[in-house]
N, C-alpha and C positions, 0 to 999 in steps of 0.2 A: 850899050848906052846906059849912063848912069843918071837915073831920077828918084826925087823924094816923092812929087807931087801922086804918082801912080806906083804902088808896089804891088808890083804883076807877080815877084816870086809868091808873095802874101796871099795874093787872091786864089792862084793855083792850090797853094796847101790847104786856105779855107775851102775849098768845092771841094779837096781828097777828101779832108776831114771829114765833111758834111753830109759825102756819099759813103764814107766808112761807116759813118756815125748813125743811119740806117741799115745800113747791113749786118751791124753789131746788133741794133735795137731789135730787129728781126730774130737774129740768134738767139737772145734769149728769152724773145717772149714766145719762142715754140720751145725752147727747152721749159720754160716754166709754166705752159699750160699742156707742155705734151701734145702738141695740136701745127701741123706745120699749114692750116690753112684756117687763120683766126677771122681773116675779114673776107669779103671777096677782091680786096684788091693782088690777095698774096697769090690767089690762082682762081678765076670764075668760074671757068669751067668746072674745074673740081669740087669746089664748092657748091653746085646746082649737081653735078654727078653724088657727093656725100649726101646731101641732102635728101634727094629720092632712095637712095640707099636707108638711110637713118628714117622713114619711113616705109619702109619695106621691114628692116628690122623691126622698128615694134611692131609693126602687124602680124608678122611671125612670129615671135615673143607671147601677142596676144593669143592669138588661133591655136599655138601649144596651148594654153591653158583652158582656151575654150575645148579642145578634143578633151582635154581631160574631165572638165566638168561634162561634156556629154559622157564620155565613160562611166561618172559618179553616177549623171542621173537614169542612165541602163542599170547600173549597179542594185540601186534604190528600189528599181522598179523589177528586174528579176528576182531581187532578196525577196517580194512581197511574192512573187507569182511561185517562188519555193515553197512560200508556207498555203500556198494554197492547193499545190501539189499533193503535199502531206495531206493537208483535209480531204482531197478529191478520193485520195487512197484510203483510208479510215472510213469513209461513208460508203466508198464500194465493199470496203471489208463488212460491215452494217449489213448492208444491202445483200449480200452472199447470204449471210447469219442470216436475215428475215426471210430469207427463200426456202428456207429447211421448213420442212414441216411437220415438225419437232417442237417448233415454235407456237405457243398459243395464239388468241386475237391479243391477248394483255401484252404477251410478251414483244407482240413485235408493234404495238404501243409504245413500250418501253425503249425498243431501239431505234423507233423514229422519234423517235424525243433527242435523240443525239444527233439524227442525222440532220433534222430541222433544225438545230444551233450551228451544225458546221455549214451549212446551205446561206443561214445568216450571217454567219462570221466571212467566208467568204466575202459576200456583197458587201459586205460593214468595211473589208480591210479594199476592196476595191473601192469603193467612196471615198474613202477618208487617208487612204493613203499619198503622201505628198513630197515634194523636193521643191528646196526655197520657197514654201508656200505655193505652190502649183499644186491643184490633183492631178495626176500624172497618168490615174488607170482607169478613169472613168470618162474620158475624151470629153472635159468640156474646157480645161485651162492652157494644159500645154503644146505649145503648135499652134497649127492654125489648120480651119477644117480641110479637108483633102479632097483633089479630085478628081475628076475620070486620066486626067492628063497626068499625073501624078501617081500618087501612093490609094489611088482610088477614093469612093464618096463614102463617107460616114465614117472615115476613120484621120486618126491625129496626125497632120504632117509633119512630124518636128525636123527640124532644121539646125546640123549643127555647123558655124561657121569656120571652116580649117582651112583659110586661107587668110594673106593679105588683103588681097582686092577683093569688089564685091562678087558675091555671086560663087565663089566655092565652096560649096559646101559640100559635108557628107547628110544627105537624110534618110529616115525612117519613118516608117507609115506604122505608130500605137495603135490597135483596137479596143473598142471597148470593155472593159472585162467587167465593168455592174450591170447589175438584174435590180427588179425589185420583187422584193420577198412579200407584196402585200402588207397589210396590218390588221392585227388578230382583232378577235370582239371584243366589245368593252360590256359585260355583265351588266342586264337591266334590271330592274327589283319595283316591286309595289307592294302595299299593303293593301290587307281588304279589313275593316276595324267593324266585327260582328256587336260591337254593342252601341251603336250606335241609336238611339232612339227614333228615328226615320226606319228605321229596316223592319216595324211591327207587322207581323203576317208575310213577312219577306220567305218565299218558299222557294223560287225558281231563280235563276243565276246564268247570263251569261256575259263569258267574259273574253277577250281575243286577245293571240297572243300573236305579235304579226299580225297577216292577213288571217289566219285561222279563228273562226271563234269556237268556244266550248260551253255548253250545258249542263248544267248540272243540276242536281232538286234537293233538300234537305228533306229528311227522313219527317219531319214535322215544322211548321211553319214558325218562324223566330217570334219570341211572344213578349217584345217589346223591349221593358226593362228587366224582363229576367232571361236577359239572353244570357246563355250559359256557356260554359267553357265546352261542355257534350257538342253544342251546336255548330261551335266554329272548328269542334276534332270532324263531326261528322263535314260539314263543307269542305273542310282540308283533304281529306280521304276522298272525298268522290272528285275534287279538281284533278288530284293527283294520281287517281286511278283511269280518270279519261284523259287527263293529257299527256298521261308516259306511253300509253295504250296507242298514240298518237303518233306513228312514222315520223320522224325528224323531232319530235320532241320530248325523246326518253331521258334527255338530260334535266328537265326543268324540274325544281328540286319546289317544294311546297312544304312549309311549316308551320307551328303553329304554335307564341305565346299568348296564355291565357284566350281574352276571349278576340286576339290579333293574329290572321293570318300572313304568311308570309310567301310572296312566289317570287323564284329567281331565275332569271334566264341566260346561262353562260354564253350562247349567241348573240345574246344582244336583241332581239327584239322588242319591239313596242308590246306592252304589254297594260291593256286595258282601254287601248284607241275604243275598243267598244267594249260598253259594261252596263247592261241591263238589270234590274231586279223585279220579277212580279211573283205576284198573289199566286195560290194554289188556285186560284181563278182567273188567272191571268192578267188580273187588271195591275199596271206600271207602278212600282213601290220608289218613291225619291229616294238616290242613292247619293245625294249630294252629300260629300265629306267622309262617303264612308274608303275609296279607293283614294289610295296615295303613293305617286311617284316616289320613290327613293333617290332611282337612280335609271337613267333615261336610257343611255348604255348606245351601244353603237354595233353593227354589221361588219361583219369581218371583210376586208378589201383585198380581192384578189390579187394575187402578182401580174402587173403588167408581162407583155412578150417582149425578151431585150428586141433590140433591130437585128434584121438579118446578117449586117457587119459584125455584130459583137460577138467576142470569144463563147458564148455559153447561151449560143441560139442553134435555133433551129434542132438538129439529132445531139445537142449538146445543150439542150436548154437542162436546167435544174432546178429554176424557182418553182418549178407547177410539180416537180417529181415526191413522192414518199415509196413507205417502206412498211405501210400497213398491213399490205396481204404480199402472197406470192406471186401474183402477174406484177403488182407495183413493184415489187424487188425487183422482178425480173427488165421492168421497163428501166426502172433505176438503171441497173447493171450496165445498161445497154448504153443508154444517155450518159454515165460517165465515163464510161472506155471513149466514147468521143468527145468529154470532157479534156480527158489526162490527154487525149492527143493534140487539141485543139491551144491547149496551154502550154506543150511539149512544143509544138512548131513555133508560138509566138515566144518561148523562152530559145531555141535554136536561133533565131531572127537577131534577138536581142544578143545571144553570144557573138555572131558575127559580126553585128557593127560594131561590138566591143572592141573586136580583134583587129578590124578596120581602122576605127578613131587611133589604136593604139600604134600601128603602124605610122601612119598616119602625124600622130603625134612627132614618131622616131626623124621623121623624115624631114619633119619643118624645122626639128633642130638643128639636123644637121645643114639644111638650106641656111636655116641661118646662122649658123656659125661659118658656113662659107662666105657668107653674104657682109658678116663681121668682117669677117681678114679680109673682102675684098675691099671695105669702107675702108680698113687699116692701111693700105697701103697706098691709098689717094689721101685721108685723113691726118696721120699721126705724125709725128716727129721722129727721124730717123738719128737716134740721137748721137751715135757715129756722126752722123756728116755735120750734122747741127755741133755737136760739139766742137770737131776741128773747124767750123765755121767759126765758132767763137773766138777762140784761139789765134786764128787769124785774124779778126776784125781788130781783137785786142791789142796783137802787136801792131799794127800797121796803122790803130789808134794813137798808139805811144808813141810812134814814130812821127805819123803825121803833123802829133803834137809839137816833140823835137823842132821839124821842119820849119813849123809856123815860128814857132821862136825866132829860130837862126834868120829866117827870111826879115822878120821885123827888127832884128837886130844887125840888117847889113845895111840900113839906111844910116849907121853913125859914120860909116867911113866918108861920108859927104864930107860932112864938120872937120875931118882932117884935111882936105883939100880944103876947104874955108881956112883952115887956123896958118895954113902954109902961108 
């Protein structure tokens, strides 16, 4: 049948066209973003399956780098527990040397003088030691505290995250490795000012140093304003001879400019809480003005006991240890051989999660490089087939084109039957 009003060849080649002309469009926008499933209409399935993939991949991507930074922050914290090693060995060596007694009281003065800076340096480098601003070796920042169920109470549960999903982790339970070292005296000092005019017939003197008090008498009663420089040598000498004479108090040192004496106490005590002056008769002389504080000074603070959790408690403690005599060395000796072991097992601990994370690490790579090529092959553009895709769509483009012509060009032969 021959009609104008409907060209059915026309409509057939516009719907080839039409469905070419998406199957081209297709071809190459996966050739040109490399990607054969850009919307979800190109395939849903695969698109919800890529998707959980491409989440999976970064989480394995991340977890690598989180193993590694736990490896960094093991790293940081065994470098520290090395050099405390070396000081542990160095103070036992000390310690051996002050055991000989060969050694004076001076000398083995002199070697606890070193052993008491590497005891501090120790605790100084445990405090203040850190990674990304954490302290790492004093259990108070990193982790979270531990418990019976766990890596035990009173020590750092850190937690390192080597998986995608939650809840994989590799962890390690840190101990504490600071002490505190106490804090030494703060030097007290007073004057006692012999010329003072209130002090006339001032013969008897007592003065405390601490809880202690001390007496003392001048050779002849102070005679006003001719107190002399004799008077405050002789008070100087008799303070000084009763209070070295004094068990615990052979350090305090007493001198004297002109008619100014001077006491100093390198422990720190109070020094004149109580300060009397009378008469060679007894009767109370005003001493208002003549004693003067310097310097108030402070008690020495013992080293707390670490917890029984920490590295350097209990037969391993060292805040409380010297090296003064022979039994201290000895006690020393003893207290650091369970030192070095006590720091030897928590540096072995920290080797092995090393060698864990690092495996560990090895593994998520390769999971996810697996995990890659399986996205790749639901994902990517196979550009073989996409390409001959092309190629295809293209010819049967041109063609369909052709088609449509010739189809819209067979309605003139009407007009020939009309013209007949």
């Amino acid at each position: 049948m021959t009609v104008i009003n409907t060209n059915i060849k026309s409509l057939i080649s516009q719907n080839a066209l039409n469905l070419n002309s998406r199957a081209l469009s297709s071809a190459m926008e996966q050739l040109s973003t490399g990607k054969r499933i850009n919307s979800a209409k190109d395939d849903a399935a695969g698109l919800a399956i890529s998707s959980r993939m491409t989440a999976q991949i970064k989480g394995l991507d991340q977890a690598i780098r989180n193993a590694n930074d736990g490896i960094s922050l093991l790293q940081t914290t065994e470098g520290a527990t090395i050099e405390m090693t070396n000081m542990l060995q160095r103070m036992r060596e000390l310690a051996v040397q002050s055991a000989n007694d060969t050694n004076t009281t001076d000398d083995r003065a002199y070697l606890d003088l070193e052993y008491q800076q590497l005891t501090k340096e120790i605790a100084r480098i445990a405090s203040n030691t850190q990674w990304n601003g954490m302290n790492i070796l004093n259990n108070t920042q990193v982790g979270t505290a531990g418990t019976a169920a766990d890596v035990g109470l009173g020590v750092r549960n850190v937690k390192f995250q080597v998986g995608a999903n939650a809840d994989q982790i590799i962890n390690i339970g840190l101990k504490d490795f600071s002490y505190g070292t106490g804090t030494p005296a703060v030097k007290s000092e007073a004057q006692l000012n012999l010329s003072a005019a209130a002090l006339t017939g001032a013969k008897n003197f007592s003065l405390s140093i601490g809880s202690t008090t001390f007496n003392v008498s001048l050779t002849s009663a102070i005679a006003g304003a001719t107190t002399s420089t004799s008077e405050a040598g002789d008070l100087a000498t008799q303070l000084s001879t009763t209070i070295n004479n004094t068990v615990g108090f052979e350090n305090v040192t007493v001198t004297t400019v002109g008619t100014t004496i001077n006491i100093s106490d390198a422990q720190g005590r109070t020094i004149g809480s109580t300060f009397d002056v009378k008469t060679a008769a007894g009767a109370s002389v005003t001493a208002t003005g003549v004693k003067t504080t310097i310097a108030s000074g402070s008690l020495a603070v013992g080293a707390t006991t670490p917890p029984v959790t920490a590295v350097f408690s209990g037969n391993a403690r060292l805040n409380d240890t010297n090296i003064t005599s022979q039994a201290n060395a000895n006690t020393a000796i003893d207290r650091l051989d369970n030192a070095i072991d006590a720091i030897n097992s928590e540096r072995a601990q920290m080797g092995a999660v090393m060698n864990r994370l690092t495996y560990a690490a090895d593994n998520l790579t390769n999971v996810s490089q697996n995990t890659t090529a399986s996205r790749s092959q639901i994902l990517d553009t196979d550009y073989a087939k996409a390409s001959s895709e092309l190629s295809r769509t293209q010819i049967i483009q041109q063609a369909a084109t052709a088609v449509l012509a010739q189809a819209n060009t067979d309605q003139q032969t009407v007009l020939k039957l009309l013209q007949n």
